[in-house]
C-alpha positions in Angstrom: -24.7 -70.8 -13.4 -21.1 -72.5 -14.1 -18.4 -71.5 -12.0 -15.3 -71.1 -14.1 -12.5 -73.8 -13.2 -9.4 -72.3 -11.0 -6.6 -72.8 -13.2 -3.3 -74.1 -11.1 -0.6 -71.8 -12.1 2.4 -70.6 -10.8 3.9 -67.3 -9.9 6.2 -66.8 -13.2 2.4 -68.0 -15.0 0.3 -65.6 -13.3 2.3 -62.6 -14.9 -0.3 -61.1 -17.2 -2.9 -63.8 -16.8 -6.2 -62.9 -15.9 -8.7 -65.7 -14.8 -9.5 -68.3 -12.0 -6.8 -69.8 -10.9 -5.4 -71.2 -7.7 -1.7 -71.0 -6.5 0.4 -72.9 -3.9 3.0 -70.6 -2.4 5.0 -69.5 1.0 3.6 -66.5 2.6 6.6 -64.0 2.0 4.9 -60.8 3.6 1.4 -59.1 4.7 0.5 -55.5 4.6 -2.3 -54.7 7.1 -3.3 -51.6 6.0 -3.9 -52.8 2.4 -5.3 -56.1 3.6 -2.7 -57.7 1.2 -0.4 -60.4 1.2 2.8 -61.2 -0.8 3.5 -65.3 -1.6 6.5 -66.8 -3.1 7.6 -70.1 -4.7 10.1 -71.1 -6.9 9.3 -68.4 -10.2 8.5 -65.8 -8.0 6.4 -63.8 -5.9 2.7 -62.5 -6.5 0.7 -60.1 -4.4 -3.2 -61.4 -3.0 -5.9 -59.2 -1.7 -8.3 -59.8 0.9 -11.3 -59.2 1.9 -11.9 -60.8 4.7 -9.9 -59.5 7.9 -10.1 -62.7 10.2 -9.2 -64.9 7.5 -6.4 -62.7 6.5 -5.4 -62.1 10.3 -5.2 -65.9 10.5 -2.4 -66.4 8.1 1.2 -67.0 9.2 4.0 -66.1 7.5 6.7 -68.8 6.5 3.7 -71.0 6.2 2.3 -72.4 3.0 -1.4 -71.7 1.5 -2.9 -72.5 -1.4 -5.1 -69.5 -2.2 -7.8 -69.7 -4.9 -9.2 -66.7 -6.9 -9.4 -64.4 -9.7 -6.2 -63.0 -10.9 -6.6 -59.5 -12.4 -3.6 -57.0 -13.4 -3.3 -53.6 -11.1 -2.5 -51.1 -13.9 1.1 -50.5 -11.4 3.4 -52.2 -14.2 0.5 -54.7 -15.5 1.5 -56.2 -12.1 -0.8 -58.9 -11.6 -2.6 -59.3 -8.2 -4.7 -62.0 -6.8 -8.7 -61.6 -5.3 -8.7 -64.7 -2.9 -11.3 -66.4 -2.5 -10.2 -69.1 -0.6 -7.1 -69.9 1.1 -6.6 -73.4 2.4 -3.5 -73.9 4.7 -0.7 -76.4 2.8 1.5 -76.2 5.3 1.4 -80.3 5.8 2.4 -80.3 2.3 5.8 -82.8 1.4 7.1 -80.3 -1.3 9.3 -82.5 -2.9 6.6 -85.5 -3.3 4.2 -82.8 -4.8 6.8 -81.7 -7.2 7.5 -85.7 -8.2 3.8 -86.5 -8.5 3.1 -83.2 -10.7 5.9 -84.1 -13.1 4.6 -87.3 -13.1 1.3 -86.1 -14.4 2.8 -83.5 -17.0 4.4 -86.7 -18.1 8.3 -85.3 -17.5 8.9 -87.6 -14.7 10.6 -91.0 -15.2 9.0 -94.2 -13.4 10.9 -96.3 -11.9 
């Protein structure tokens, strides 16, 4: 069986999409209780569940993540929510290169 490829999208492209994809974001805010998480980046913010308590225990705020998994929307506003799957720690990440190499592939960047 074919796993479906997780789509990188941001938080302003999550809204309404429902799929695999993966997102690079800050963590912004957890919820124990819910086993939930908030991340932000530049478009915005979008909420990711959990279902694993030591991995979600393990995750810092301020810190950056990529998290992977199937968006779906909660029926509270069509918000659209995240199912992680897995969350890799990005926190090394040099922001500013990412963004250059990324335009640089969408083919908006200029070379120098």
């Amino acid at each position: 069986m074919k796993r479906e490829a997780f789509l990188e999208k941001t938080a302003f492209e999550l809204r309404g999409f429902t799929g695999a994809c993966s997102i690079i974001a800050r963590l912004a805010g957890k919820e124990k209780d819910a086993m939930k998480a908030r991340l932000e980046d530049d478009t915005g913010s979008v909420g990711v569940g959990f279902k694993d308590l030591k991995e979600f225990d393990s995750l810092a705020e301020g810190k950056t993540y990529r998290v992977l998994g199937r968006s779906r929307k909660t029926g509270k506003g069509e918000e659209t929510v995240i199912e992680a799957e897995f969350v890799q720690d990005f926190s090394a990440l040099d922001e500013n290169m990412f963004k250059r190499v990324k335009a640089l592939e969408l083919g908006k960047g200029k070379q120098s």
